[in-house]
mmCIF file of the N, C-alpha and C atoms, coordinates in Angstrom:
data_MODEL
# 
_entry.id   MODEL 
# 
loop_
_atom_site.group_PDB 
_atom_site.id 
_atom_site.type_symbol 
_atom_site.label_atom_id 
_atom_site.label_alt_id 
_atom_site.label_comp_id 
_atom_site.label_asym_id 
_atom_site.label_entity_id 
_atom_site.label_seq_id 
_atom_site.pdbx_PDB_ins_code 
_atom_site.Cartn_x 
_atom_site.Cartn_y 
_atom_site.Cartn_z 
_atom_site.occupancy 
_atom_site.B_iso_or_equiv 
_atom_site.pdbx_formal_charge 
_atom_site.auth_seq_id 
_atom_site.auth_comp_id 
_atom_site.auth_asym_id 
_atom_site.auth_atom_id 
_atom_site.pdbx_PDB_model_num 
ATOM 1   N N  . UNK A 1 1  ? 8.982   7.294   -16.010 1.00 0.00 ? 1  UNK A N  1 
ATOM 2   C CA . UNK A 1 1  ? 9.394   6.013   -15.467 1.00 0.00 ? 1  UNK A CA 1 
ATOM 3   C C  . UNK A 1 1  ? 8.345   5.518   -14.475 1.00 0.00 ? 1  UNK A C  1 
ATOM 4   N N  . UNK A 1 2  ? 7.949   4.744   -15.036 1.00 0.00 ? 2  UNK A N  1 
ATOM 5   C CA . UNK A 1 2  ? 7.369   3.812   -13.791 1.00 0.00 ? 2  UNK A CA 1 
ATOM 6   C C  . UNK A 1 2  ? 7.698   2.772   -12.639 1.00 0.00 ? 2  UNK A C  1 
ATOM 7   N N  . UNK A 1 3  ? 7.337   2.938   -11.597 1.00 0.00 ? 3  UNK A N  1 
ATOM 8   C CA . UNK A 1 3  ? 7.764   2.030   -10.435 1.00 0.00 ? 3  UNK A CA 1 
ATOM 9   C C  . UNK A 1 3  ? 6.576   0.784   -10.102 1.00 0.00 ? 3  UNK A C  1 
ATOM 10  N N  . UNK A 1 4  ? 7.226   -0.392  -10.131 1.00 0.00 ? 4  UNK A N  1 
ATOM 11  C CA . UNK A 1 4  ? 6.325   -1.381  -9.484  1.00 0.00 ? 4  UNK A CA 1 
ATOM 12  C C  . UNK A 1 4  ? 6.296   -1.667  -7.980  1.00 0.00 ? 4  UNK A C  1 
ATOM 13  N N  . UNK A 1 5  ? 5.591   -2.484  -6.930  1.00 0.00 ? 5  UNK A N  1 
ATOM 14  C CA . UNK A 1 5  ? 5.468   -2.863  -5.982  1.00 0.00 ? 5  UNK A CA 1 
ATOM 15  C C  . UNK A 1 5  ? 6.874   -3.508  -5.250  1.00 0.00 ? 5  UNK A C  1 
ATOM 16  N N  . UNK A 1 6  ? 7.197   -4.203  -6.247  1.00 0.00 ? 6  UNK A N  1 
ATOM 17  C CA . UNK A 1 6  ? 8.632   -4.996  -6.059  1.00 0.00 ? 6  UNK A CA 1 
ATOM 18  C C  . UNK A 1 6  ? 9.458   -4.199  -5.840  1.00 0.00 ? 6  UNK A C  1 
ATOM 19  N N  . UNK A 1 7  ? 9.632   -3.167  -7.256  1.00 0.00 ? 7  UNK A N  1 
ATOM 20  C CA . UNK A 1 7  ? 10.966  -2.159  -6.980  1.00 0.00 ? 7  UNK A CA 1 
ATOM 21  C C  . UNK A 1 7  ? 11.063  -1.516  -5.628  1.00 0.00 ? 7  UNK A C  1 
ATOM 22  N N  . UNK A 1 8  ? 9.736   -1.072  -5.285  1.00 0.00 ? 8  UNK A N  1 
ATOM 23  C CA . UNK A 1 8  ? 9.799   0.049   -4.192  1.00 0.00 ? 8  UNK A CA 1 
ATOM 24  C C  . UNK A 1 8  ? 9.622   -0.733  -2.920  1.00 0.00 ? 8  UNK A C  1 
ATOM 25  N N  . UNK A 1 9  ? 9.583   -2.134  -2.720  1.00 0.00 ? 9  UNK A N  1 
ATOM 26  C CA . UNK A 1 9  ? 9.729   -2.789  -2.106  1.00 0.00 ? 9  UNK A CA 1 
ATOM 27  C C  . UNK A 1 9  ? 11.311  -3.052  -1.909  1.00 0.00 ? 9  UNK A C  1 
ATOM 28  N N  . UNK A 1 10 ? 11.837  -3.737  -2.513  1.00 0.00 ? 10 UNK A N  1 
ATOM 29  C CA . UNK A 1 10 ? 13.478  -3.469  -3.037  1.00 0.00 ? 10 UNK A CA 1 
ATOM 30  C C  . UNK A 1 10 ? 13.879  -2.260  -2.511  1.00 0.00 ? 10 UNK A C  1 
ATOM 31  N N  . UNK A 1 11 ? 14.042  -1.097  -2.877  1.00 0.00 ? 11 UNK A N  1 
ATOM 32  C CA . UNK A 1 11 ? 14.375  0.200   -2.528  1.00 0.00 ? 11 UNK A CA 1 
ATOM 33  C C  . UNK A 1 11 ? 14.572  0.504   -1.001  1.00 0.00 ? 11 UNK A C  1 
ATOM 34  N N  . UNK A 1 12 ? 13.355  -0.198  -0.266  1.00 0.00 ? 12 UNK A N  1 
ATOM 35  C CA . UNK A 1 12 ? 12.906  0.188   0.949   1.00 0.00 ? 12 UNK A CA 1 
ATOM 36  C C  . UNK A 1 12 ? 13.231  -1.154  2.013   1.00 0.00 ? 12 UNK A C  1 
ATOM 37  N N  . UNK A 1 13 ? 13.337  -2.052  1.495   1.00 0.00 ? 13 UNK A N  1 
ATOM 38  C CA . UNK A 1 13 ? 13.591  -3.485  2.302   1.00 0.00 ? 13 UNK A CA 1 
ATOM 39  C C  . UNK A 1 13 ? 12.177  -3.798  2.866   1.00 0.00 ? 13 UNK A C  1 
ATOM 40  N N  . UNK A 1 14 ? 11.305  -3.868  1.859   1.00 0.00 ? 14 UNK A N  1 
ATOM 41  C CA . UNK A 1 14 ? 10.344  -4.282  2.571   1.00 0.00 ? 14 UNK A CA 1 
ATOM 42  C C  . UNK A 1 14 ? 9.380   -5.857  1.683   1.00 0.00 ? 14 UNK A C  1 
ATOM 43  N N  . UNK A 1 15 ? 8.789   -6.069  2.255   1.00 0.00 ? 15 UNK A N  1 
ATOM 44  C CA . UNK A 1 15 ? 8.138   -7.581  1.420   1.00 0.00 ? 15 UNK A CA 1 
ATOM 45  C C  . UNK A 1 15 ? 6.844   -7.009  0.637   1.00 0.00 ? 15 UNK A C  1 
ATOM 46  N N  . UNK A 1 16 ? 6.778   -7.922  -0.324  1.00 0.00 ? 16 UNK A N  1 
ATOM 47  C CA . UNK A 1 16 ? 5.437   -7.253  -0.885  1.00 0.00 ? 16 UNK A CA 1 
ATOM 48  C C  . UNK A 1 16 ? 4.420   -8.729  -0.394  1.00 0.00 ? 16 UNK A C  1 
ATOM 49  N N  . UNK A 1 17 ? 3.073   -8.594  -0.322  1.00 0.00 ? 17 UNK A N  1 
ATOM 50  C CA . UNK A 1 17 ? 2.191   -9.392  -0.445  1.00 0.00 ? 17 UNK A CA 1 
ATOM 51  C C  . UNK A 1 17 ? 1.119   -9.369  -1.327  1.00 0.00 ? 17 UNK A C  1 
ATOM 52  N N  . UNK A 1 18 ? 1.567   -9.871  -2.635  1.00 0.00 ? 18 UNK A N  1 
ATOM 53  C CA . UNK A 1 18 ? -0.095  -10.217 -3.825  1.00 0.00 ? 18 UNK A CA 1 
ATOM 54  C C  . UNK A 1 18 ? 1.117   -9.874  -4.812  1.00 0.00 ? 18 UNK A C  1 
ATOM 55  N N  . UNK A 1 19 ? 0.407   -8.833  -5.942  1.00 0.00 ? 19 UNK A N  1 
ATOM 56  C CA . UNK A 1 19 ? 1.012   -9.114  -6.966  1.00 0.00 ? 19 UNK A CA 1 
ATOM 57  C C  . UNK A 1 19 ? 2.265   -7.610  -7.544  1.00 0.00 ? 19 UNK A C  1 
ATOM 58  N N  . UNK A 1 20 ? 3.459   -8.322  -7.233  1.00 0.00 ? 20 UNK A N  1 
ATOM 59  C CA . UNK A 1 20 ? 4.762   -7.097  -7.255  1.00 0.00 ? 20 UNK A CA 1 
ATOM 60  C C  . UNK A 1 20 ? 4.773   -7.019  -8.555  1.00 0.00 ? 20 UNK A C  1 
ATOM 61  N N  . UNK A 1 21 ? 4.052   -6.909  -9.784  1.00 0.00 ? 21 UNK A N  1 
ATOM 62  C CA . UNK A 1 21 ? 4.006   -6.397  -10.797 1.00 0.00 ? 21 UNK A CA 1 
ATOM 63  C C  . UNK A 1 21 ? 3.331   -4.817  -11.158 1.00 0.00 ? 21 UNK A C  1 
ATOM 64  N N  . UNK A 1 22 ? 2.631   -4.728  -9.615  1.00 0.00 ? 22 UNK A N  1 
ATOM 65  C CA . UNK A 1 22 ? 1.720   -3.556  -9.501  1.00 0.00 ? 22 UNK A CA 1 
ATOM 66  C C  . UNK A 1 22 ? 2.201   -2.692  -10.058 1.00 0.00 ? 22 UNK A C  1 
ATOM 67  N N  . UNK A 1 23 ? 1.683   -1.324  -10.975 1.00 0.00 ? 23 UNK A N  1 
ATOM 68  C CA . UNK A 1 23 ? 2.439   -0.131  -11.370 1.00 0.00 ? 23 UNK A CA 1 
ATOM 69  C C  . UNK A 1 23 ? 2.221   0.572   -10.768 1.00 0.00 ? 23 UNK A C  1 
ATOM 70  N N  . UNK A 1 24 ? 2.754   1.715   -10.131 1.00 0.00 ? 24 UNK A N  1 
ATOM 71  C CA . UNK A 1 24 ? 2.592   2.661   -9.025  1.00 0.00 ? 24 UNK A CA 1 
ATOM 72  C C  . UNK A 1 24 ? 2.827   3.986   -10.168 1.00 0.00 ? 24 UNK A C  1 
ATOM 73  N N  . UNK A 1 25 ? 2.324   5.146   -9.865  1.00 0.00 ? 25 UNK A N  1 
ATOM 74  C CA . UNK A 1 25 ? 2.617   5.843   -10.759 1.00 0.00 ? 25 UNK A CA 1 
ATOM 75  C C  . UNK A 1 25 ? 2.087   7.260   -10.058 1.00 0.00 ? 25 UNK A C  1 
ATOM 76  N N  . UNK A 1 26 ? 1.689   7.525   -8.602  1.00 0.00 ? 26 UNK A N  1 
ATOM 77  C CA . UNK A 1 26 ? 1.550   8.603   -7.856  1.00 0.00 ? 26 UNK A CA 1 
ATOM 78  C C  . UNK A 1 26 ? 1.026   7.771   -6.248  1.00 0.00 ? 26 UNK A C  1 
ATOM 79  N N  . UNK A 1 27 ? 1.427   9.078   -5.392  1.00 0.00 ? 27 UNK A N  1 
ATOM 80  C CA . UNK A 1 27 ? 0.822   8.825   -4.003  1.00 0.00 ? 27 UNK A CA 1 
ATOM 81  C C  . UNK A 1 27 ? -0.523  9.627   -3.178  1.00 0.00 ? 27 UNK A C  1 
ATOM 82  N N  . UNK A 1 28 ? -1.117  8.956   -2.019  1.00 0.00 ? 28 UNK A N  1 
ATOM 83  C CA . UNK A 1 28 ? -2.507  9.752   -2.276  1.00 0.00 ? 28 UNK A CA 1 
ATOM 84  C C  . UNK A 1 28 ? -2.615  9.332   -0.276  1.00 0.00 ? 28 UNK A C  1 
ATOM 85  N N  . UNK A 1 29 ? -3.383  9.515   0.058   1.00 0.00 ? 29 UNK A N  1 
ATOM 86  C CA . UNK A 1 29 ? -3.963  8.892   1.375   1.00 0.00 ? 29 UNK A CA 1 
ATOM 87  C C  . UNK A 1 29 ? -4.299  7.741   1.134   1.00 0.00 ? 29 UNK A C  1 
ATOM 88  N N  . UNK A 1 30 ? -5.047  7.057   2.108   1.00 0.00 ? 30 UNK A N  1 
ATOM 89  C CA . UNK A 1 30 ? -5.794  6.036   1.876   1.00 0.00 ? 30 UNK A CA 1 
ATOM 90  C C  . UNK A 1 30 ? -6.904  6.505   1.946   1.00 0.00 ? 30 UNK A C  1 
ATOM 91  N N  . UNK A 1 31 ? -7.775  7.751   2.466   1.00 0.00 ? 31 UNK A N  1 
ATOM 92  C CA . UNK A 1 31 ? -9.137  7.740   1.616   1.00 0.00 ? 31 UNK A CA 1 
ATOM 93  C C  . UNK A 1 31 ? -9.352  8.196   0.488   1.00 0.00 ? 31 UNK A C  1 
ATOM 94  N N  . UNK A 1 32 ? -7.771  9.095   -0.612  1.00 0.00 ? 32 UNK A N  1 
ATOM 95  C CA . UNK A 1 32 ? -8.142  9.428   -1.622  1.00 0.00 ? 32 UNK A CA 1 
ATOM 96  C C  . UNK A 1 32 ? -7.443  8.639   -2.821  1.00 0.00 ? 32 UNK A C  1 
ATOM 97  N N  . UNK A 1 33 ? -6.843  7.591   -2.325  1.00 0.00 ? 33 UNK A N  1 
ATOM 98  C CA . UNK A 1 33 ? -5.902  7.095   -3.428  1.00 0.00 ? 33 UNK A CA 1 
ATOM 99  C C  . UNK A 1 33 ? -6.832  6.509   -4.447  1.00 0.00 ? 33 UNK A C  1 
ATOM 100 N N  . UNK A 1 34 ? -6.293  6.222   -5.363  1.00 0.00 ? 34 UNK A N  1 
ATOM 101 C CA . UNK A 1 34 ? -7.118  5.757   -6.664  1.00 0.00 ? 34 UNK A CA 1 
ATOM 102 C C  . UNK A 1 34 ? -6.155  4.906   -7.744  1.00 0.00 ? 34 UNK A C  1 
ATOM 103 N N  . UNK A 1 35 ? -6.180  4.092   -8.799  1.00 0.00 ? 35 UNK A N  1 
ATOM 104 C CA . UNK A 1 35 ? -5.948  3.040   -9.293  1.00 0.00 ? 35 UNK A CA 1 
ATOM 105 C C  . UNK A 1 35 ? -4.591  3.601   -9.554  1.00 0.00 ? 35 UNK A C  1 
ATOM 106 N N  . UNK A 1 36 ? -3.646  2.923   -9.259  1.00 0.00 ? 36 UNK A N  1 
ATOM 107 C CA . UNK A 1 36 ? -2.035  3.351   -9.766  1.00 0.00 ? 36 UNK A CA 1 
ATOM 108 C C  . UNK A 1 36 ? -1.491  4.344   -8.674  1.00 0.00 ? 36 UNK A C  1 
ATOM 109 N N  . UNK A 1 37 ? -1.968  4.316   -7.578  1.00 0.00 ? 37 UNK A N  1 
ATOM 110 C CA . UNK A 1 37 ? -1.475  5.223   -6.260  1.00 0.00 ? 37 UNK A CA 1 
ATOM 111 C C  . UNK A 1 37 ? -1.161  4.716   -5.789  1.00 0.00 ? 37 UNK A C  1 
ATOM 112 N N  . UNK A 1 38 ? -0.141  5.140   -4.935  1.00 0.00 ? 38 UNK A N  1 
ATOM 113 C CA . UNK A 1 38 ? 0.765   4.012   -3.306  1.00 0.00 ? 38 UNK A CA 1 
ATOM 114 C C  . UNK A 1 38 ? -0.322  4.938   -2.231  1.00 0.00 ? 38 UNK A C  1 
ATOM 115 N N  . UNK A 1 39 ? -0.138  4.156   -0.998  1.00 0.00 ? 39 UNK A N  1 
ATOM 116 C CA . UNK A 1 39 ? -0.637  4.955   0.424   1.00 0.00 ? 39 UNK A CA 1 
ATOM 117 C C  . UNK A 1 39 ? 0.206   4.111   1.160   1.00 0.00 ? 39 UNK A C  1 
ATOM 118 N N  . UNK A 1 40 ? 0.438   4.304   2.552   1.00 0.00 ? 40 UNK A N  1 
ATOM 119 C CA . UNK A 1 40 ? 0.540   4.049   3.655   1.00 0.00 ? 40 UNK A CA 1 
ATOM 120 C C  . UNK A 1 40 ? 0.027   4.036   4.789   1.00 0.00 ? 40 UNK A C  1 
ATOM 121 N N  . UNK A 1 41 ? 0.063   3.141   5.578   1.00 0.00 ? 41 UNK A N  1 
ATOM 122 C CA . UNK A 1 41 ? -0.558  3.383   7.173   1.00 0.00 ? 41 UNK A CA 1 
ATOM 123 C C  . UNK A 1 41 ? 0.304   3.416   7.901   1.00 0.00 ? 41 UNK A C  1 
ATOM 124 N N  . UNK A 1 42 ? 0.568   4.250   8.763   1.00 0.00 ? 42 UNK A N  1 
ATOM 125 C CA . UNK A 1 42 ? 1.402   4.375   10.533  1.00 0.00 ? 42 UNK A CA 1 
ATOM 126 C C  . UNK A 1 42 ? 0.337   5.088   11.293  1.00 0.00 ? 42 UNK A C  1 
ATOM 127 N N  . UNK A 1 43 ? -0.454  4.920   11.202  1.00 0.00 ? 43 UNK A N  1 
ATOM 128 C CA . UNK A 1 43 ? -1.478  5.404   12.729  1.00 0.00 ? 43 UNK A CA 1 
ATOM 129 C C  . UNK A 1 43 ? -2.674  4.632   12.546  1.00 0.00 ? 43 UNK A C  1 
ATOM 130 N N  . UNK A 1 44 ? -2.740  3.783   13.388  1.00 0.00 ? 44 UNK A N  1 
ATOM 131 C CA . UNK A 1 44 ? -3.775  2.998   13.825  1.00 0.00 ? 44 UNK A CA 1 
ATOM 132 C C  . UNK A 1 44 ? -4.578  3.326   13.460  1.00 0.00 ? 44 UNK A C  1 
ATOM 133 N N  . UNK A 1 45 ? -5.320  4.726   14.254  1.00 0.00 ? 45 UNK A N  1 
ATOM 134 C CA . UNK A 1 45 ? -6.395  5.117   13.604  1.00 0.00 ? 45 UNK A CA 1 
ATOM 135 C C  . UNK A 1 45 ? -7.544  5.381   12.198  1.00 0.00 ? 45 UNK A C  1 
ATOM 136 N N  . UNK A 1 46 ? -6.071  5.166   11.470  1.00 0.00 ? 46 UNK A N  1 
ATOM 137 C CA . UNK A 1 46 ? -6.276  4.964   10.388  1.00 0.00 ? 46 UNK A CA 1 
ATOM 138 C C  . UNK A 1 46 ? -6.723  3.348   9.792   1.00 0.00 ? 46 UNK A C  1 
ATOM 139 N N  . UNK A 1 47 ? -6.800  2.617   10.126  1.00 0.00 ? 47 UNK A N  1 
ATOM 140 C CA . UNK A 1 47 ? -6.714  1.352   10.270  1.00 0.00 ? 47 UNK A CA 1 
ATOM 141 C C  . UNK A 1 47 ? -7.867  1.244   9.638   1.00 0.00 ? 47 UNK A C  1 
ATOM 142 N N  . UNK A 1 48 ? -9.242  1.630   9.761   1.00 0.00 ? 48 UNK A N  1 
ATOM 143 C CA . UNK A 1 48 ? -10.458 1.243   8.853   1.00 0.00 ? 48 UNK A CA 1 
ATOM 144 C C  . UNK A 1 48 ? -10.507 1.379   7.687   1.00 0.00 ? 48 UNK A C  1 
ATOM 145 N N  . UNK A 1 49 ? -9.381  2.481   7.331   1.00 0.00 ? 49 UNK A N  1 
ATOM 146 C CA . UNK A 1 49 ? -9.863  3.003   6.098   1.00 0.00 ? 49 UNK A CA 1 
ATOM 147 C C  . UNK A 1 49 ? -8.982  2.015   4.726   1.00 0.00 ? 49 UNK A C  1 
ATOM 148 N N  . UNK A 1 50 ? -8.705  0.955   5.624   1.00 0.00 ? 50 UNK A N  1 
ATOM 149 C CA . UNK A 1 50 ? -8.157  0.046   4.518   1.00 0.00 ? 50 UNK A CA 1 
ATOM 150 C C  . UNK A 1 50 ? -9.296  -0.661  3.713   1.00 0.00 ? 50 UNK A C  1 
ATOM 151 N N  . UNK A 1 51 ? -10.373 -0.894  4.306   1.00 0.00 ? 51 UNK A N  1 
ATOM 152 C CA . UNK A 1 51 ? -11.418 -1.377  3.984   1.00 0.00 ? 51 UNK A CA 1 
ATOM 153 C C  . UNK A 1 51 ? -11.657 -1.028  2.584   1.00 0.00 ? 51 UNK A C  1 
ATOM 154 N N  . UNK A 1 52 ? -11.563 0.464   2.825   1.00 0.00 ? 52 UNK A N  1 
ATOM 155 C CA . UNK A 1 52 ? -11.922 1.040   1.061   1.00 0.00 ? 52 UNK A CA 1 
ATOM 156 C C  . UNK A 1 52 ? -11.205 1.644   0.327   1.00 0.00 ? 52 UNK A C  1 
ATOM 157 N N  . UNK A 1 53 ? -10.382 1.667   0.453   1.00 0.00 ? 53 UNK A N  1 
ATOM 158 C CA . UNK A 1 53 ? -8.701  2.217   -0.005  1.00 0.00 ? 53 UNK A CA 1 
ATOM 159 C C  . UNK A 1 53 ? -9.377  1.794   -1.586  1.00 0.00 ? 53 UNK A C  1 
ATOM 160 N N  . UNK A 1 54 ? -8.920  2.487   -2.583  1.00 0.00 ? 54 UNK A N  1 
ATOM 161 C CA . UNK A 1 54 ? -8.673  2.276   -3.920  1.00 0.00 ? 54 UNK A CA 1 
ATOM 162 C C  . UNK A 1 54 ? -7.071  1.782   -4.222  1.00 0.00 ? 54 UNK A C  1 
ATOM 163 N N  . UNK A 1 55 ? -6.107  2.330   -3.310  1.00 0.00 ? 55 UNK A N  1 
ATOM 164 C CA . UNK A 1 55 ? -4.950  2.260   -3.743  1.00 0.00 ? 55 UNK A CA 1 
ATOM 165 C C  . UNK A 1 55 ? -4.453  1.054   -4.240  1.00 0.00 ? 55 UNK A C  1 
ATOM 166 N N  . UNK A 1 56 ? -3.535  1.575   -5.392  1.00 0.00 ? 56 UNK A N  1 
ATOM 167 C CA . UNK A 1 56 ? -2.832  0.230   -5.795  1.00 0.00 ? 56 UNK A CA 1 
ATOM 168 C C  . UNK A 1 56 ? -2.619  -0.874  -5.243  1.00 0.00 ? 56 UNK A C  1 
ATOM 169 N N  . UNK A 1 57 ? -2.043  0.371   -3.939  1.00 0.00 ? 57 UNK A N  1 
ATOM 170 C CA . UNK A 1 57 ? -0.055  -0.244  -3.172  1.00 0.00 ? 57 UNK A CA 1 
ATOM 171 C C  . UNK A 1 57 ? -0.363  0.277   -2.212  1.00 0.00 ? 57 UNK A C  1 
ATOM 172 N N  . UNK A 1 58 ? -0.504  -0.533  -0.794  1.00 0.00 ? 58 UNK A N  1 
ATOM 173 C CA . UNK A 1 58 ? -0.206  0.013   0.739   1.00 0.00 ? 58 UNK A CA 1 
ATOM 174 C C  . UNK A 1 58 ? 0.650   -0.561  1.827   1.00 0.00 ? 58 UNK A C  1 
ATOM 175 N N  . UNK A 1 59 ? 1.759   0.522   1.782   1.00 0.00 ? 59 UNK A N  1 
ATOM 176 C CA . UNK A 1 59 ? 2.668   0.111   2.502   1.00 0.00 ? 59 UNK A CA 1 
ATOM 177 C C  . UNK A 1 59 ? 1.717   0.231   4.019   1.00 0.00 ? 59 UNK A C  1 
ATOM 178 N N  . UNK A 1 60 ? 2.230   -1.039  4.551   1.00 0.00 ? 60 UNK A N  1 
ATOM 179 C CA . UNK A 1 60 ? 1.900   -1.306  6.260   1.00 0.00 ? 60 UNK A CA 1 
ATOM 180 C C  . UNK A 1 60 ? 2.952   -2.005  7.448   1.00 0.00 ? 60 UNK A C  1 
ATOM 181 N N  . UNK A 1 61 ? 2.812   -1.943  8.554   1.00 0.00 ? 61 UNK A N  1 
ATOM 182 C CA . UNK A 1 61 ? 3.344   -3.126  9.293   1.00 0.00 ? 61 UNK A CA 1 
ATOM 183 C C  . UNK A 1 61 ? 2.578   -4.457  9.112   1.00 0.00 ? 61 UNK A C  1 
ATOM 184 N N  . UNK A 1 62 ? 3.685   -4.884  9.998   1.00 0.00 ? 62 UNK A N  1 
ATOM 185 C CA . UNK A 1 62 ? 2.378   -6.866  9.295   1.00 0.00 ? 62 UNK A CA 1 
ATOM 186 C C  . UNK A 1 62 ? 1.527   -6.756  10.257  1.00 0.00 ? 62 UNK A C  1 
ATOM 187 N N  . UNK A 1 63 ? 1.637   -6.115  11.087  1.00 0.00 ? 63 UNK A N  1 
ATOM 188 C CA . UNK A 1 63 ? 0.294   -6.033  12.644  1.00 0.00 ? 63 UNK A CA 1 
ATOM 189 C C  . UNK A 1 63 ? -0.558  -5.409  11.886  1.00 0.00 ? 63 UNK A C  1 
ATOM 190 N N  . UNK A 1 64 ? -0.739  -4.767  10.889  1.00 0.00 ? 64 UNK A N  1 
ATOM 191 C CA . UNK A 1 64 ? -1.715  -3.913  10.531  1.00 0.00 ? 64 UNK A CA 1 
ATOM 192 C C  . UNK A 1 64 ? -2.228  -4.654  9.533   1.00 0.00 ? 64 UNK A C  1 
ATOM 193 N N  . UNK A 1 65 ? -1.426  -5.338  8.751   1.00 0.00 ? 65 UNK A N  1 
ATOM 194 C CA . UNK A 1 65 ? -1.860  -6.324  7.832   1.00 0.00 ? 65 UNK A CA 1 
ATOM 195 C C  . UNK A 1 65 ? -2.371  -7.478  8.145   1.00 0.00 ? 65 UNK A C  1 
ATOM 196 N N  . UNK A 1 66 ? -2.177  -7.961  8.969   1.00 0.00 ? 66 UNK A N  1 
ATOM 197 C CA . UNK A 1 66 ? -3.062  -9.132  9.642   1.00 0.00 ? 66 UNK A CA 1 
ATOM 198 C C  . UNK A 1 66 ? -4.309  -8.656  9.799   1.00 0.00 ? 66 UNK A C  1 
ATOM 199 N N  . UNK A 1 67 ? -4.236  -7.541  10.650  1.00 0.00 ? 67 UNK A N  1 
ATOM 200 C CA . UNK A 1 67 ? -5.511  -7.058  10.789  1.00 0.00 ? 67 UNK A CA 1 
ATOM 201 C C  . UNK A 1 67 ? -6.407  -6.998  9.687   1.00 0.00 ? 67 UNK A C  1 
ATOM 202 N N  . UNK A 1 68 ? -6.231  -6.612  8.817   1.00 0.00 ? 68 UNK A N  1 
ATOM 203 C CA . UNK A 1 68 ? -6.800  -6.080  7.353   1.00 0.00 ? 68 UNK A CA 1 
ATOM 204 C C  . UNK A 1 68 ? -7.363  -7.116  7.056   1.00 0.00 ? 68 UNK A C  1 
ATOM 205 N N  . UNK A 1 69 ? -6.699  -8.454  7.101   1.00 0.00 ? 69 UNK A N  1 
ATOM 206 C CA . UNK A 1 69 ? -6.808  -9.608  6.460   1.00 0.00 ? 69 UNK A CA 1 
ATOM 207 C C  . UNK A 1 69 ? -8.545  -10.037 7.049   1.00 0.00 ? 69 UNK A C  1 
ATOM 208 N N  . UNK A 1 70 ? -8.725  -9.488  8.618   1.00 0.00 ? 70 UNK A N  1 
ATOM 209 C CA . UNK A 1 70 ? -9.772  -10.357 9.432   1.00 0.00 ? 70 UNK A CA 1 
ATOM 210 C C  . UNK A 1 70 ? -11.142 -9.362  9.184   1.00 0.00 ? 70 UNK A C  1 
# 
């Protein structure tokens, strides 16, 4: 079974931003994720490594996502 962006968005109460058709199909970090992986950020520090994330799907706060954006 596969999970999209939406579903696990749904699941979790959270919003998606771009495209909730995404297929998710394993989880990884954000420096090792790769095409069809979820990641997450909760530590700041981590915060650069969005830059090069492969991941599908990254769950964030929107403070962190703004950031990303700049």
């Amino acid at each position: 079974m596969r999970l999209t962006a939406s579903a696990i968005a749904e699941q979790f109460g959270l919003t998606v931003v771009g495209d909730g058709t995404t297929e998710v199909n394993g989880v990884a970090t954000l420096a090792h994720a790769g095409a069809g992986q979820l990641s997450f950020l909760s530590n700041p520090r981590y915060r650069p490594q969005l830059a090069n994330t492969h991941a599908a799907v990254v769950v964030l706060r929107a403070d962190d996502a703004e950031a990303a954006k700049g």
